[in-house]
Residue frames as qw, qx, qy, qz and C-alpha x, y, z in Angstrom:
[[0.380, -0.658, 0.643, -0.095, -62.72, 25.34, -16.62],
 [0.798, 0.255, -0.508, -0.202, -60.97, 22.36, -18.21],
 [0.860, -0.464, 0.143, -0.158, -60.89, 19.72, -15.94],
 [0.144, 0.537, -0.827, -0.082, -57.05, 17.67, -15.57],
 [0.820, 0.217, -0.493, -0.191, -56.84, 14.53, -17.04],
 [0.865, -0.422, 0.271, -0.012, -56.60, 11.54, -14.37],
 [0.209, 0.619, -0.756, -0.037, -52.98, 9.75, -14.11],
 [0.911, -0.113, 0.088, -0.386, -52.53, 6.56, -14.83],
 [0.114, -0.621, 0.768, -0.112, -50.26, 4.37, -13.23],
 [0.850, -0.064, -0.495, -0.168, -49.82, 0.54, -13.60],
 [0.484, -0.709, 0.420, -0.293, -48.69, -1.25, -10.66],
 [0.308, 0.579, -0.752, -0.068, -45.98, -3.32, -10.92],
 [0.854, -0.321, -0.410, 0.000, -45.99, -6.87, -8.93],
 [0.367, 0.135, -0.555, 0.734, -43.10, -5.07, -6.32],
 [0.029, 0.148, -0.374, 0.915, -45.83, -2.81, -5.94],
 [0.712, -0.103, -0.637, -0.277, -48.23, -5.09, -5.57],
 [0.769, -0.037, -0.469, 0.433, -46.13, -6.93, -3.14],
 [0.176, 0.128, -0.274, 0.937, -45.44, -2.79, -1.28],
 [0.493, -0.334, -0.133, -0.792, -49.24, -2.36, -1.17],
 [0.786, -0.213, -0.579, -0.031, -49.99, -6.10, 0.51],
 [0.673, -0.225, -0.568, 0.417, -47.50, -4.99, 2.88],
 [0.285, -0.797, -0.395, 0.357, -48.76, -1.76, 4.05],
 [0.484, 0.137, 0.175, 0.847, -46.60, 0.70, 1.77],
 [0.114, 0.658, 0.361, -0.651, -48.38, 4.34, 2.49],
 [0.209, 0.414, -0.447, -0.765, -47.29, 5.69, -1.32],
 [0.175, -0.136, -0.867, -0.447, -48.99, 2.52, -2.96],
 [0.025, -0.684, -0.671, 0.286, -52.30, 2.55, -0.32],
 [0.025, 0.588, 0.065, -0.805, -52.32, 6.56, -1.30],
 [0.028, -0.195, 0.729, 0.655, -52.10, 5.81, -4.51],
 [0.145, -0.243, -0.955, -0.087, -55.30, 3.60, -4.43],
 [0.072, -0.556, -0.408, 0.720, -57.01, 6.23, -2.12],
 [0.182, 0.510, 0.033, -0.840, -56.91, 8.91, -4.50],
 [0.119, -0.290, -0.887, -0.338, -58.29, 6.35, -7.40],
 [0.252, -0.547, -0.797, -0.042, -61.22, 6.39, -5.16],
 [0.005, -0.681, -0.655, 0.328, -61.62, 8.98, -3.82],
 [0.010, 0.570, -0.190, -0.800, -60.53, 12.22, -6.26],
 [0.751, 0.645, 0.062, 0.123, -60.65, 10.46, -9.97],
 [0.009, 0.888, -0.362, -0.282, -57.21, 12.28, -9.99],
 [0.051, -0.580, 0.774, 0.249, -55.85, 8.81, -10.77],
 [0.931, 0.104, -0.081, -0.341, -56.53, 5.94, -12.51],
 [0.389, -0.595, 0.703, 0.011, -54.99, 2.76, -11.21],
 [0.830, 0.305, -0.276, -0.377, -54.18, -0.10, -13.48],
 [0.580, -0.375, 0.716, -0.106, -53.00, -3.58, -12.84],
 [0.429, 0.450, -0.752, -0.219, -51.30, -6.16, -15.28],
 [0.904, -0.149, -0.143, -0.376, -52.97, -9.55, -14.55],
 [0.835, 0.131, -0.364, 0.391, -49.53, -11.63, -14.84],
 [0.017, 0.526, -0.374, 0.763, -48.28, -9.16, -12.52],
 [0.734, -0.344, 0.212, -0.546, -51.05, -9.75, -9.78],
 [0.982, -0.085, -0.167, 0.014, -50.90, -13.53, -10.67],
 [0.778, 0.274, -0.462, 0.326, -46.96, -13.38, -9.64],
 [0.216, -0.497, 0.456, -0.706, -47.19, -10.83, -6.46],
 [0.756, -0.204, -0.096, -0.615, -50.12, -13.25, -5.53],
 [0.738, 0.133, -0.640, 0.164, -47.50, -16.18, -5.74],
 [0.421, 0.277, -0.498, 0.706, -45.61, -14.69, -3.38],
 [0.128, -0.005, 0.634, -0.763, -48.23, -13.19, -0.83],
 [0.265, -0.298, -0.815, -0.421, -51.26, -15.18, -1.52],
 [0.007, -0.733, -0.626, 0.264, -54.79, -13.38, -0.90],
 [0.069, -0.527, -0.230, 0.815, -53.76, -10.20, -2.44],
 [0.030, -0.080, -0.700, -0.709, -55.05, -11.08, -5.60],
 [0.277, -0.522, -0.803, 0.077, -58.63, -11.66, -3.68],
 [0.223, -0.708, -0.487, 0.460, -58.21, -8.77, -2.04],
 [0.028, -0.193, 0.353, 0.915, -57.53, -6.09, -4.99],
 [0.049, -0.341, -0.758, -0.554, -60.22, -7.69, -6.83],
 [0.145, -0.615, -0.705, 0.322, -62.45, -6.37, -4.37],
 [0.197, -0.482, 0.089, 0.849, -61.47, -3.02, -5.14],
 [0.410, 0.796, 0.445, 0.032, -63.54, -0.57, -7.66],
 [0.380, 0.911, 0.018, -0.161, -61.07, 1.53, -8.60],
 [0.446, -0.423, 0.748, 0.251, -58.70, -0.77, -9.75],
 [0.557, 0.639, -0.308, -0.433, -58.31, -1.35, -13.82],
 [0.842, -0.098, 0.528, -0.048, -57.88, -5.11, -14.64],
 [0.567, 0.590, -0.354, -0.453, -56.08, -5.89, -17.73],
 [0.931, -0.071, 0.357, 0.017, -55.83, -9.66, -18.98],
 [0.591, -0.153, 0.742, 0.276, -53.39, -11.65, -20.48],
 [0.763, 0.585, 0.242, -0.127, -54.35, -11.14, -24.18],
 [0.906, 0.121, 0.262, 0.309, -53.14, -11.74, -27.29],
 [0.241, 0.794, -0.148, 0.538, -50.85, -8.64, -27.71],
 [0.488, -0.637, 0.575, -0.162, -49.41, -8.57, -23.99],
 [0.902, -0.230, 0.354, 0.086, -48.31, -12.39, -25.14],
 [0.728, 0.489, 0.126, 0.463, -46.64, -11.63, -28.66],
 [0.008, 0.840, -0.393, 0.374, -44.89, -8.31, -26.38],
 [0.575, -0.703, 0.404, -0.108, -43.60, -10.56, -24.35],
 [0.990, 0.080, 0.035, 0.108, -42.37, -13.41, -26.54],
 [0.811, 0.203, -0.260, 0.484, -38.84, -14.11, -26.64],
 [0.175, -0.830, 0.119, -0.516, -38.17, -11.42, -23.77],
 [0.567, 0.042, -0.765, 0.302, -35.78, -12.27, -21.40],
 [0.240, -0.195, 0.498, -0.810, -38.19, -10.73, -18.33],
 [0.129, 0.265, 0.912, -0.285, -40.86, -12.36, -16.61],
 [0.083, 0.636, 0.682, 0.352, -44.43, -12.66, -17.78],
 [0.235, -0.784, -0.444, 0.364, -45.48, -10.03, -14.98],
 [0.221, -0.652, 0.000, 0.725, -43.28, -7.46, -15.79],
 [0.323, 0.034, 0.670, 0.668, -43.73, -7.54, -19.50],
 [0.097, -0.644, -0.747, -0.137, -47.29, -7.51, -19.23],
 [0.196, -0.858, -0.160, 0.448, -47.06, -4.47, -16.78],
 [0.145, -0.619, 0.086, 0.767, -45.10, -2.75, -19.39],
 [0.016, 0.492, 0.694, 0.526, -47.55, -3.64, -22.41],
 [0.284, -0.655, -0.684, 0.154, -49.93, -2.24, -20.50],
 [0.237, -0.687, -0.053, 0.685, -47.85, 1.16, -19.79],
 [0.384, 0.110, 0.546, 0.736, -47.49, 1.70, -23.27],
 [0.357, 0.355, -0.172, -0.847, -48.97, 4.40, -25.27],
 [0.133, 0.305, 0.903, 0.272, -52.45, 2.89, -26.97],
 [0.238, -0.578, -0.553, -0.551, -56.22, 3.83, -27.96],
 [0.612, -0.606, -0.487, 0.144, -56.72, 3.78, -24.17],
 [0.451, -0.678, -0.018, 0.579, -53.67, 6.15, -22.84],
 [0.650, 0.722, 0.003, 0.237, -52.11, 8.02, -25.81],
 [0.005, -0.760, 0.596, -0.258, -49.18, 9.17, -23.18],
 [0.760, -0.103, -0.638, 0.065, -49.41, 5.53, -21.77],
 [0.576, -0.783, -0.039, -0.232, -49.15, 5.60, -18.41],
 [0.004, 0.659, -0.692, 0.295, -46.12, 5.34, -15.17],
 [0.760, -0.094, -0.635, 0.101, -45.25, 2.35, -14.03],
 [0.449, -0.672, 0.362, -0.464, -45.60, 2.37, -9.92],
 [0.911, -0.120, -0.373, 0.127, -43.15, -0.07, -8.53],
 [0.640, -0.735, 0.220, 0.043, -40.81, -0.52, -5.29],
 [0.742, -0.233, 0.415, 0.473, -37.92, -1.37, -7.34],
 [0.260, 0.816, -0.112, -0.503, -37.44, 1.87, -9.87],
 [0.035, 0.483, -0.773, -0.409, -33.62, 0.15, -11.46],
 [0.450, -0.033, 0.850, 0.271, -35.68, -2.62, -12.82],
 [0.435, 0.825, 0.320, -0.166, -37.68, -0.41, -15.11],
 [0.086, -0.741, 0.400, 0.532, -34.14, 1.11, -16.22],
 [0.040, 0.078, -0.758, -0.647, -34.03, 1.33, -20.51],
 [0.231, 0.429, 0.867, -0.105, -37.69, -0.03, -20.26],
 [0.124, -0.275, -0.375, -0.877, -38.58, 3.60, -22.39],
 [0.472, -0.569, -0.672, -0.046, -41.34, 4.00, -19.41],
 [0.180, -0.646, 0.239, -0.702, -41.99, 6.45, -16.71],
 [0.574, -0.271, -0.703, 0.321, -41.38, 4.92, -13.72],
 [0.287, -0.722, 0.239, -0.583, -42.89, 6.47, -10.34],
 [0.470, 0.133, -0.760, 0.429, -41.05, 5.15, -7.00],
 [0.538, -0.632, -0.180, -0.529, -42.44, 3.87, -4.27],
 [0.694, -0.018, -0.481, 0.535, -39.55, 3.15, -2.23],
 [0.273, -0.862, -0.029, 0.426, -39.04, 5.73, 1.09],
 [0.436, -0.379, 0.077, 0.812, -36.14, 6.79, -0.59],
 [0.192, 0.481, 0.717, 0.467, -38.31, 7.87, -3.61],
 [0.091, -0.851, -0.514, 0.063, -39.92, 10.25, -1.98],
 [0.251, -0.614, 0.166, 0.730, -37.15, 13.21, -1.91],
 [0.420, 0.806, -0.159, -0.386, -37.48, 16.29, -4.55],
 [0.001, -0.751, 0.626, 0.212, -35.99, 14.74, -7.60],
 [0.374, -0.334, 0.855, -0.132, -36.33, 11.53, -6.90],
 [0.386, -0.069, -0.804, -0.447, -39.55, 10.39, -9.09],
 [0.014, 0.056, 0.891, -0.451, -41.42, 9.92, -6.09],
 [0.053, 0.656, 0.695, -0.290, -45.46, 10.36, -5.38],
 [0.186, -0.586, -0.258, 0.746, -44.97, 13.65, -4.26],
 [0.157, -0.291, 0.402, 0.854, -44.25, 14.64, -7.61],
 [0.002, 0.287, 0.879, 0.381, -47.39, 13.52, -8.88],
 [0.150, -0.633, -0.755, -0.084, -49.95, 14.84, -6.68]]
């Protein structure tokens, strides 16, 4: 039996910012990290550092977390982002989603705000309620 490959989703800083505030699809998300393997959850430092602005402790309180994939700031997330007219966070979170050594399909981008991933050449899973309907990109579709 050939086991399925875990999915692996970055989390944006919306969804960041959806998980801080109790979002069920982003806390599920995290769940099955821990407790299936089914997923592997990954997080864009500049991302964290800008959700973190905005609801400060949740950087403290992710780190706490073991099945949560850290990825710094290096020097390839800075030379994708140069002259880009998005923020560090979201660049970073879609270096990160890219196909590499690490993902060869690169991974989906989980965020509460889907249209700002639009053109971004990314899979985007939604963690908005409305997200959830057949169709929609939501969760559901995932698990």
């Amino acid at each position: 039996m050939n086991p399925v490959a875990p999915v692996d989703v970055v989390l944006d800083d919306s969804a960041l910012l959806a998980l801080g505030s109790g979002n069920v699809l982003a806390s599920r998300l995290l769940y099955q990290a821990a407790e299936t393997g089914a997923w592997r959850v990954h997080v864009a430092l500049a991302a964290l550092a800008e959700a973190d602005r905005v609801r400060t402790g949740l950087a403290g309180h992710l780190g706490m977390l073991d099945q949560v994939v850290f990825h710094p700031l290096d020097l390839a997330a800075v030379l994708a982002a140069s002259g880009h007219e998005r923020s560090l966070g979201w660049c970073h979170t879609h270096h990160v989603a890219m196909p590499g050594a690490e993902r060869l399909d690169g991974a989906r981008v989980a965020t509460a705000q889907p249209k700002a991933w639009d053109g971004a050449d990314v899979r985007v899973l939604g963690l908005s309620p409305g997200a959830v309907r057949p169709g929609r990109g939501g969760l559901h579709q995932w698990m």
